[in-house]
N, C-alpha and C positions, 0 to 999 in steps of 0.2 A: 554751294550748289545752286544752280539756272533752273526757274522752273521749265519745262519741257513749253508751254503755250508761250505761244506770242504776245506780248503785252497788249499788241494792238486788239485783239478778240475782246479784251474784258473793258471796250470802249461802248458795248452796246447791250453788257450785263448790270441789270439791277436787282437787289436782293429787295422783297416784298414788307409790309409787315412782320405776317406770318412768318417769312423766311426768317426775320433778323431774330424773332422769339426762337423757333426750331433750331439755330444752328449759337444761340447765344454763348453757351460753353465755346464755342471755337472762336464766337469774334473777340470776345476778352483776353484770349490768348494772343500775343505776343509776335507770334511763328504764325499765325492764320489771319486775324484781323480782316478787314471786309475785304481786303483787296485777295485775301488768302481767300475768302468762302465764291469770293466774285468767281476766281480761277478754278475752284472745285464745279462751279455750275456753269462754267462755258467747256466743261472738261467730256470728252467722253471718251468712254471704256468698253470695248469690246470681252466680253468675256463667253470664254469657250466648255461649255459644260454648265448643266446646274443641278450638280449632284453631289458630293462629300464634300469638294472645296470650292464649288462657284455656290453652293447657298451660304456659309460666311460670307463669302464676297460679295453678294447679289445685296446681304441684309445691310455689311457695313458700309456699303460704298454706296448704295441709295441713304443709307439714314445720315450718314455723313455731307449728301447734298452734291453728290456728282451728278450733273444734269443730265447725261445721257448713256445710257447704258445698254450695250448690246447684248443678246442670249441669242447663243448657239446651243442647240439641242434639239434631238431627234427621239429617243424614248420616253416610255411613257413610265409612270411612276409603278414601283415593286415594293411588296411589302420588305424583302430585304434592302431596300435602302431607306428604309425608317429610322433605321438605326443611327443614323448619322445624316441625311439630307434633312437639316431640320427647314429648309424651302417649302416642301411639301409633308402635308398630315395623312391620317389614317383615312380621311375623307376623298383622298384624290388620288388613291389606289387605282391604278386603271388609266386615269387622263393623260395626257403631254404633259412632261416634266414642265415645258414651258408654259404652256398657260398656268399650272398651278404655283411657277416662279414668277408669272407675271402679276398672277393676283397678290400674294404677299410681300412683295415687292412694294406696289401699288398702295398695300394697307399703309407698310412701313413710311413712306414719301410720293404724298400721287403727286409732287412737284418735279418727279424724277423723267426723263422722255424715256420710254422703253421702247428699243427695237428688238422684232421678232423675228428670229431664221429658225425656221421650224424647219432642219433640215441639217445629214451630216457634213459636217467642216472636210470638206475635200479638194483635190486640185484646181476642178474645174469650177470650182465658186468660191475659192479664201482670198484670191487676192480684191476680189468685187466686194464681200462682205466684209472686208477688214482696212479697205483704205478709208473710210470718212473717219475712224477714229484713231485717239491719240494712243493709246495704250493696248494693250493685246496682253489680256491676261490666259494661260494655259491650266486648267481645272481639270485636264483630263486624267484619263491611268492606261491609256495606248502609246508604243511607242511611234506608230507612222503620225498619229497627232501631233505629238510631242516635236515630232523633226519638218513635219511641216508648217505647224505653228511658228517654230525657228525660223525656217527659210522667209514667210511671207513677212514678220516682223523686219528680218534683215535686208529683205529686197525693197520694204517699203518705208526700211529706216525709221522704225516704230521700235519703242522698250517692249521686251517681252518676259512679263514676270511668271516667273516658274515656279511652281509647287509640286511632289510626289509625298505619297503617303505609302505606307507599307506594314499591316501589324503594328508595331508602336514606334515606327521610326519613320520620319520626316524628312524632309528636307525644303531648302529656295533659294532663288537667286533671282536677280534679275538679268536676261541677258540682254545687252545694247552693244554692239558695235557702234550704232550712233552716237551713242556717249564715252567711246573711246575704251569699252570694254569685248569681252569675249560673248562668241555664243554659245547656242547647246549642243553645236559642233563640234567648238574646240574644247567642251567638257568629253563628249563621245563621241567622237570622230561615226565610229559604225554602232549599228543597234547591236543589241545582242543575238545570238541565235534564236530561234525561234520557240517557247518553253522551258527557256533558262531561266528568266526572271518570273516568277508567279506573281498576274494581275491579284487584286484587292481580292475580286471574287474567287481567286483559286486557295491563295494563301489567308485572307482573312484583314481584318484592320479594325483597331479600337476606332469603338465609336465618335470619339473623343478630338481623337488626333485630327482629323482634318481642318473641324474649329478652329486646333491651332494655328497648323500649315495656313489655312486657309485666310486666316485672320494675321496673318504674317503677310502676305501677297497684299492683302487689302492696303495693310500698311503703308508696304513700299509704294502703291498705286498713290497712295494719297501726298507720299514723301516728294514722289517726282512731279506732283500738278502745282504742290506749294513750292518745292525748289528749297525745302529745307532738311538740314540733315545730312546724313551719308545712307546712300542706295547702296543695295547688296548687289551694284557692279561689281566685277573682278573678284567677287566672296560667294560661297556657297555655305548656307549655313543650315548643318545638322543639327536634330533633335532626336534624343532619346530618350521616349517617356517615360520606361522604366526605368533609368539611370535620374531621371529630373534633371538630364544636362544638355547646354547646346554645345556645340566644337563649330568651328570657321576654317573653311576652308581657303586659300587665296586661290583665285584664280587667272589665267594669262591667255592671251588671245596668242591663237594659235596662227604663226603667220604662213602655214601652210594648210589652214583651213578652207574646205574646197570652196566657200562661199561667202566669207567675211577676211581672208586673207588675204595675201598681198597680190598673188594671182588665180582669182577667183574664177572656179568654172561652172558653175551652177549659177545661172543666169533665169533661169525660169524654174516652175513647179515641175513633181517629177511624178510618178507612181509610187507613193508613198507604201504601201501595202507590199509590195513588189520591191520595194529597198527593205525593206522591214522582213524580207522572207516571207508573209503571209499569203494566205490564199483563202478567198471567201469560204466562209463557213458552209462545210454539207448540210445537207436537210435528211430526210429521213429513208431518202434515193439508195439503193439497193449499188455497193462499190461493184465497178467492173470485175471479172474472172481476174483472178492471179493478183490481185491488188492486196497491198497490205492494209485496209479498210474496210469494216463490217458494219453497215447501220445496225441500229439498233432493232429494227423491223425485223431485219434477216436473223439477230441477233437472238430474236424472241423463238421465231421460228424453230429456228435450231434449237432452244433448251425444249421448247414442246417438243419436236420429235424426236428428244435425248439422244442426239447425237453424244459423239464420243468426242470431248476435247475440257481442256481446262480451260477454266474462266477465274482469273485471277484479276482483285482489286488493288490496285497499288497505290491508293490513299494513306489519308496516316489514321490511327486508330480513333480518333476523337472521329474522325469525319463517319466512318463504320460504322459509329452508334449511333451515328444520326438518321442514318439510312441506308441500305443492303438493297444490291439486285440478289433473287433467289438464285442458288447455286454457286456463287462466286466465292472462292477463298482470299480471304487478306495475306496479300505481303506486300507491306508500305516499300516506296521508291527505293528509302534510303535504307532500308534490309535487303533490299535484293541481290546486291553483291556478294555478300555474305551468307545467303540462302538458297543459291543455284541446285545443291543439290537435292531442295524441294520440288524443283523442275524440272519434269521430266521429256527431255530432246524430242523422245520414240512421239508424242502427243502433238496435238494441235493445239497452243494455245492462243487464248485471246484474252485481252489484256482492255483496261478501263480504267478510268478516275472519275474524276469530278465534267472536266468537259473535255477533255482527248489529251491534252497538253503532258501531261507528268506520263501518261501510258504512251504515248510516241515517245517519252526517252526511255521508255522500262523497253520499249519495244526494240531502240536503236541500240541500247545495254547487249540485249541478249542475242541479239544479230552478232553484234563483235565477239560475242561467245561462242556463235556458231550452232546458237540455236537457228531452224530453217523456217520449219509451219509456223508463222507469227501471223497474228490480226490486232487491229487498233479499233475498238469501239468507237466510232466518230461519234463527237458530242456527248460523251460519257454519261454518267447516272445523268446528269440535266436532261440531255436527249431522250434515254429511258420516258424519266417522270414527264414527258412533254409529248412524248409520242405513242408511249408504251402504254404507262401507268399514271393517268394523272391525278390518283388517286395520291400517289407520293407524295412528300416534303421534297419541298427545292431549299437549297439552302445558298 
């Protein structure tokens, strides 16, 4: 394997003192030696996210000695992502993920150059923000991320190493058409429907697992700046922590892939959000007449003047214990097939979960059944606890 840099670049890198003590485990080695650490500090890494699998990334690829590294990121820190961004601590609750990625970062190697985009990875600024560097790693858990991070690494002929996490199953790969391999295309041609797949925060994720993932990407980052090894081109490789096994998938470039194939029609960035089915998040705005959509505002309203209608959670029961809107009966998503005749047609129901996602498919369930008066709590218990009650637990 070729390392991805130009031999000519590490004609005007030198390693310091200090450096050659800090990085001395790699110069002894064989596979890195000075010319390998030279290539890691003329290296840079855009990385997108620094929350469950860009802070492995962030730690090991600054402590590693890659000279420049990009953060992309727009939120600020949540005590639910304590759990797992170990980036940021209990002290920086509150702040921009990125500055409190940039100060431990900075702890870890202030040899490291950090650049800051304090700002979401979107059409109209990824290709500006991602051409000075070599590598394009993907940290996220959205799908329009995910296929636009694909399109800009493939437009600008950049490796783009992929990570997902999911409850205790993982996955990576690196996708490079420039290295003669497939992208995240020709693994998924289209996204899924819109609350098919439940993100991290609807379905859950060991604390644990991203570490992994995460420190798997770092890996390959660092396999492709030495040029040694075999990259997880053309391989997708699973993990399943309760199992304690990986599996490989082969992967093949798709030659009728609209954008790395052989006649390619995605030539520019697109509306990512808008190929992904999404549509910007409500706020606590009152849905038009006849709309199948009830903020939570109106929502409240209505149980104060006890109207007449069901209010059904369709959570699963662990989520139930954790926290209840008053009034609401439980029947989890995956009962409700099964439980129709606890529902009764003659009623208005309205329908909730965690943030809208699983209650639009209980809601599109029961339409095919031919139920009529349906409502979707937009932004579910979170929107409640945010708007309602913020006395609540968010979970």
């Amino acid at each position: 394997m070729q390392s991805i840099l130009d031999s000519q670049r590490l004609e005007a890198i030198a390693l310091t003192h200090e450096e050659i003590a800090r990085y001395s485990r790699h110069l002894i080695m064989p596979e890195v030696t000075i010319e390998g650490q030279k290539r890691l500090k003329a290296a840079a890494i855009l990385l997108i996210g620094s929350g469950g699998l860009g802070s492995p990334l962030g730690l090991y690829l600054a402590a590693a000695g890659v000279g420049r590294l990009g953060l992309v990121d727009f939120d600020v820190v949540d005590h639910s992502n304590l759990q797992r961004q170990i980036l940021h601590g209990t002290k920086d609750v509150g702040r921009p993920k990125i500055q409190s990625a940039a100060d431990r970062i900075r702890d870890v190697n202030p040899n490291v150059q950090l650049d800051l985009h304090e700002t979401r990875f979107a059409s109209a600024n990824a290709m500006r923000i991602a051409a000075n560097y070599d590598i394009i790693i993907d940290g996220t858990d959205n799908f329009p991320t995910r296929y636009l991070a694909n399109d800009v690494a493939v437009l600008l002929k950049k490796p783009n190493v992929y990570g997902s996490i999911f409850r205790f199953e993982g996955q990576a790969s690196v996708f490079a058409p420039c290295l003669g391999g497939p992208c995240y295309r020709c693994l998924y041609p289209e996204p899924p429907p819109p609350g098919l797949v439940p993100s991290c925060a609807e379905g859950g994720v060991l604390g644990v697992l991203p570490g992994i993932i995460g420190v798997i990407q770092a890996i390959e980052a660092v396999k492709l700046i030495l040029g040694q090894g075999e990259p997880l081109v053309g391989r997708l490789l699973l993990f399943d922590a309760l199992a304690m096994k990986f599996r490989e998938m082969k992967l093949r470039r798709n030659p009728r892939c609209p954008i790395c194939g052989e006649n390619p029609v995605i030539r520019e960035l697109v509306d990512y959000e808008q190929f992904c089915g999404l549509t910007p998040a409500a706020g606590p705005v009152a849905a038009p007449p006849g709309a199948e959509e009830i903020s939570v505002g109106d929502l409240k309203r209505r149980l104060d003047a006890k109207e007449d209608f069901d209010l059904i959670d369709v959570r699963d029961p662990h989520e139930w214990q954790i926290v209840r809107i008053p009034g609401a009966r439980l029947i989890p998503l995956g009962e409700l097939p099964d439980r129709l005749s606890e529902v009764n047609p003659g009623r208005e129901i309205v329908l909730h979960c965690k943030s809208g996602g699983r209650s639009g498919r209980a809601l599109k369930l029961l339409k095919e059944k031919g139920y009529k008066n349906l409502k979707n709590v937009t932004g579910g218990i979170l929107a409640w606890a945010t708007h309602v009650d913020p006395t609540m637990p968010k979970y």
